[in-house]
C-alpha positions in Angstrom: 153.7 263.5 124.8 155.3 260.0 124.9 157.2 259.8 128.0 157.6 256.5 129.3 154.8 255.4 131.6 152.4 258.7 130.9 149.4 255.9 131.8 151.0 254.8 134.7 147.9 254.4 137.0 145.3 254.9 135.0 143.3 252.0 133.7 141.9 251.7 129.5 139.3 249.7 128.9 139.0 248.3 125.3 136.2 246.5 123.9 136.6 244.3 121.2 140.2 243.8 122.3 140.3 240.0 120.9 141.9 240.6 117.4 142.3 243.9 114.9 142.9 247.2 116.0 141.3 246.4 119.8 144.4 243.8 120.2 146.9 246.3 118.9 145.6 249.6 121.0 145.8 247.4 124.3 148.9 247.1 123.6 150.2 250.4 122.7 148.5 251.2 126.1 150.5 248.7 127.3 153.1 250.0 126.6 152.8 253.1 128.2 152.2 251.7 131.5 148.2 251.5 131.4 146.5 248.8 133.4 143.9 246.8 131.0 140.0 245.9 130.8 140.3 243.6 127.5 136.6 243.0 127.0 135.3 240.8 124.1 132.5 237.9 124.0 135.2 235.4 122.4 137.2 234.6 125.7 139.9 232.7 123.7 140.4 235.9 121.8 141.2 237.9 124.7 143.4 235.5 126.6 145.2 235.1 123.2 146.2 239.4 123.8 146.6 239.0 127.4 149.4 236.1 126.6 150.9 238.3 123.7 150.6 241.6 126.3 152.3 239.8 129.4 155.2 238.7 127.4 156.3 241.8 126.8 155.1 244.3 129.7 154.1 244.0 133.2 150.9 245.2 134.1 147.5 244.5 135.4 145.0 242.9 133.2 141.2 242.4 133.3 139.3 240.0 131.3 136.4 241.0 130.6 133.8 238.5 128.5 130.7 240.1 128.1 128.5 241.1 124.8 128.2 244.6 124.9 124.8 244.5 123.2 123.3 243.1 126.4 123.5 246.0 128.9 123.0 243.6 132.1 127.0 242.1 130.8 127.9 245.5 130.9 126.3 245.9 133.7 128.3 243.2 135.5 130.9 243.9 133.7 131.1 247.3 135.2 131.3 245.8 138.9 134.0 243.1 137.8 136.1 246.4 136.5 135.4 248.7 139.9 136.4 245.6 142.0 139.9 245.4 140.7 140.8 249.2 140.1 139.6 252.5 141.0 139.1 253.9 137.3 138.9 253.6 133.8 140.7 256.6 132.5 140.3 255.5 128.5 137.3 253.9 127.1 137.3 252.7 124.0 134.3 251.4 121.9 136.0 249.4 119.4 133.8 246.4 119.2 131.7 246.3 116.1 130.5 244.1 113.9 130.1 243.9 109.8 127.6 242.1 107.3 128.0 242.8 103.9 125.0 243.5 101.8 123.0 246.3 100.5 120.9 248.1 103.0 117.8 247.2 101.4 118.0 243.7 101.0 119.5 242.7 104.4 117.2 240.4 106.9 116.4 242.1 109.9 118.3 239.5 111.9 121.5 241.4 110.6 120.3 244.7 110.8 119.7 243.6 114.4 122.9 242.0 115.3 125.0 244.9 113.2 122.9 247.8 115.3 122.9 246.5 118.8 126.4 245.6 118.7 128.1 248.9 116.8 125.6 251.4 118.2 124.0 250.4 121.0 126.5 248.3 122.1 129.2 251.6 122.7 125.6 253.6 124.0 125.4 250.9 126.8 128.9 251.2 127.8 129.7 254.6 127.4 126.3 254.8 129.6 127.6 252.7 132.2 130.9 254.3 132.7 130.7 257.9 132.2 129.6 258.8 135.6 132.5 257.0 137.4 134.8 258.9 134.5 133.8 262.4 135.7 134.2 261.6 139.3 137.8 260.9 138.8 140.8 262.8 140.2 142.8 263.3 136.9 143.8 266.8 135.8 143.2 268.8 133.6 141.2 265.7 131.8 139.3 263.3 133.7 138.7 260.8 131.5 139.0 259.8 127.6 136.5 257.9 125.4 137.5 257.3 122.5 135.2 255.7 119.3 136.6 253.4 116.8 133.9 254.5 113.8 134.8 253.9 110.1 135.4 256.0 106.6 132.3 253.9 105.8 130.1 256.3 108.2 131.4 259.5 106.7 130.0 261.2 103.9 132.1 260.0 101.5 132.7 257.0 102.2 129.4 255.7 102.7 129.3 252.3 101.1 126.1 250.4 99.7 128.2 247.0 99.7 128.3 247.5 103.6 124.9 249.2 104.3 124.0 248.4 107.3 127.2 248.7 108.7 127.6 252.2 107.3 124.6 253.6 108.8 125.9 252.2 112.2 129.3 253.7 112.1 127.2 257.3 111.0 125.6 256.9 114.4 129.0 256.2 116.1 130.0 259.4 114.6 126.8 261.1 115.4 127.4 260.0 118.9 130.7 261.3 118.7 129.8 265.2 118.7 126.9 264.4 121.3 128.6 262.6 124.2 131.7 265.8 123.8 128.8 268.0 124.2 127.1 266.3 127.3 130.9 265.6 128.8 132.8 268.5 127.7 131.8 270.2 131.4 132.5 267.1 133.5 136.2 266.9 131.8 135.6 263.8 129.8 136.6 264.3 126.1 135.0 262.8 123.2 136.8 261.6 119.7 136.8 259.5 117.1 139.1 257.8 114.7 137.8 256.2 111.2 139.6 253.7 109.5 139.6 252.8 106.1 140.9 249.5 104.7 143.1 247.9 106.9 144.4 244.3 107.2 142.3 242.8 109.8 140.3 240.3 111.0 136.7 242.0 109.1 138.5 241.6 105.9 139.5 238.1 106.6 143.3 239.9 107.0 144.0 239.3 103.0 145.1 242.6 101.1 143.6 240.4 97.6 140.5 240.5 99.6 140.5 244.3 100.0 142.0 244.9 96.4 138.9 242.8 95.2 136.5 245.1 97.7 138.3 248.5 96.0 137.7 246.9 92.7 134.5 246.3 93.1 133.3 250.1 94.0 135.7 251.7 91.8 137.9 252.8 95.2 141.7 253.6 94.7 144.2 254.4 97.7 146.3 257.7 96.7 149.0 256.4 99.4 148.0 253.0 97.8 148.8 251.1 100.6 146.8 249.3 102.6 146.7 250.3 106.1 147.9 247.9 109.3 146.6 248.0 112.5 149.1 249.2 114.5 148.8 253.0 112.5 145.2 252.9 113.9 146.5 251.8 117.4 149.2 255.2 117.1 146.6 257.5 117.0 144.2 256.3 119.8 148.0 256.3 121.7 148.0 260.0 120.6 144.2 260.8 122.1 145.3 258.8 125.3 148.6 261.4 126.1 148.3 264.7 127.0 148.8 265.7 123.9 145.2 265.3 122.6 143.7 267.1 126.1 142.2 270.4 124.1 140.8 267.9 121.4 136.8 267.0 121.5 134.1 266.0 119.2 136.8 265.2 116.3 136.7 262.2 114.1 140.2 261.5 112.8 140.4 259.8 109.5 142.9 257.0 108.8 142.1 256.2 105.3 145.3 256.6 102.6 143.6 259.1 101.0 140.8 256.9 100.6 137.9 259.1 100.8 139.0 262.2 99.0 139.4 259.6 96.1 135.9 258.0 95.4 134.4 258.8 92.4 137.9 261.2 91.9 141.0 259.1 90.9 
């Protein structure tokens, strides 16, 4: 599964790729020999991974500003991509966005902003880049798409302090089983990986923050250990190889025992 340079060739796309687990999967593609579409509407954040990336591997590397919520930037950003390489072999929908407040008394502005970027945002690219996907001349898989969702979208895990951004990451998973049906005959699989607490950027990277957040809804790690991002980045490096080729419509759930805990431990 993890020879060398098994992306040698083939391009990964990663939205989001500014910070958190987008900057650490680029790199583990990296790594592997992948050439890079780092997309993220910070353009700071991006040539901050491209620097970090270049340092250590050589290969090809994309920036790609554009707010995924608009589908006209994806849209252009689709061209920019096609101009400079022949496919995008992994797509992930990492971007996403968090507000934290109970469903019921959030303004409409966030509702907005946390929807258009976590759902429809990944619908307009996933849109805009599937049929290229299936057209491509990789065997046995011809492309990969791969959804960054959350613990917070699953049954368990759902999570009245995050809301909004709960029901959002239930549609990412929803969309997760629908686009591996619609692409399972064009050779494009489907799959999902949900996080649970991690050190990143969302939760301001500070593991008293999180503790506070666990305290707060009665949540307790059975691993207790918070996650880092690079274990997040290990398993989209896993759905990327060969591997993961007989894998669709899963959603993989990084969590420390997280969600088998709630309203448990």
């Amino acid at each position: 599964m993890m020879n060398k340079n098994f992306l040698e060739g083939k391009v990964a796309l990663v939205t989001g790729a500014g910070s958190g687990f987008g900057r650490e999967m680029a790199i583990a593609y990296a790594s592997k020999g992948a050439s890079l579409v780092l997309n993220d509407i910070n353009l700071e954040s991006i040539e901050k991974t491209r620097e970090i990336i270049l340092n250590k591997y050589n290969v090809d590397i994309l920036l790609a500003q554009a707010d995924i919520s608009d589908v006209n930037q994806v849209k252009e950003m689709r061209k920019e991509v096609f101009e400079k390489f022949d496919n995008v072999f992994i797509l992930v929908n990492n971007a996403g966005v968090r507000v934290g407040t109970f469903s019921l008394v959030a303004k409409e502005e966030d509702y907005d902003k946390v929807m258009d970027v976590n759902v429809k945002g990944a619908w307009n690219v996933t849109k805009s880049f599937y049929r290229k996907m299936s057209k491509q001349d990789f065997k046995p898989i011809a492309g990969k798409i791969i959804n960054i969702a959350s613990c917070a979208g699953t049954e368990c895990g759902a999570n009245p302090y995050i809301g909004i951004y709960s029901v959002s990451k239930a549609a990412l998973i929803s969309f997760t089983k629908l686009w591996a049906l619609e692409l399972g005959a064009t050779n494009i699989t489907v799959n999902g990986i949900c996080p649970g607490l991690f050190l990143t950027p969302m939760y301001k990277g500070n593991p008293e923050f999180i503790r506070e957040f666990m305290k707060k809804r009665n949540v307790k790690l059975p691993l207790d250990r918070i996650g880092e991002p690079r274990q997040v980045a290990d398993v989209a490096l896993f759905l990327a190889s060969p591997a993961s080729d007989y894998i669709t419509g899963q959603n993989m759930i990084l969590d420390g025992g997280m969600t088998i805990s709630v309203n448990t431990l």
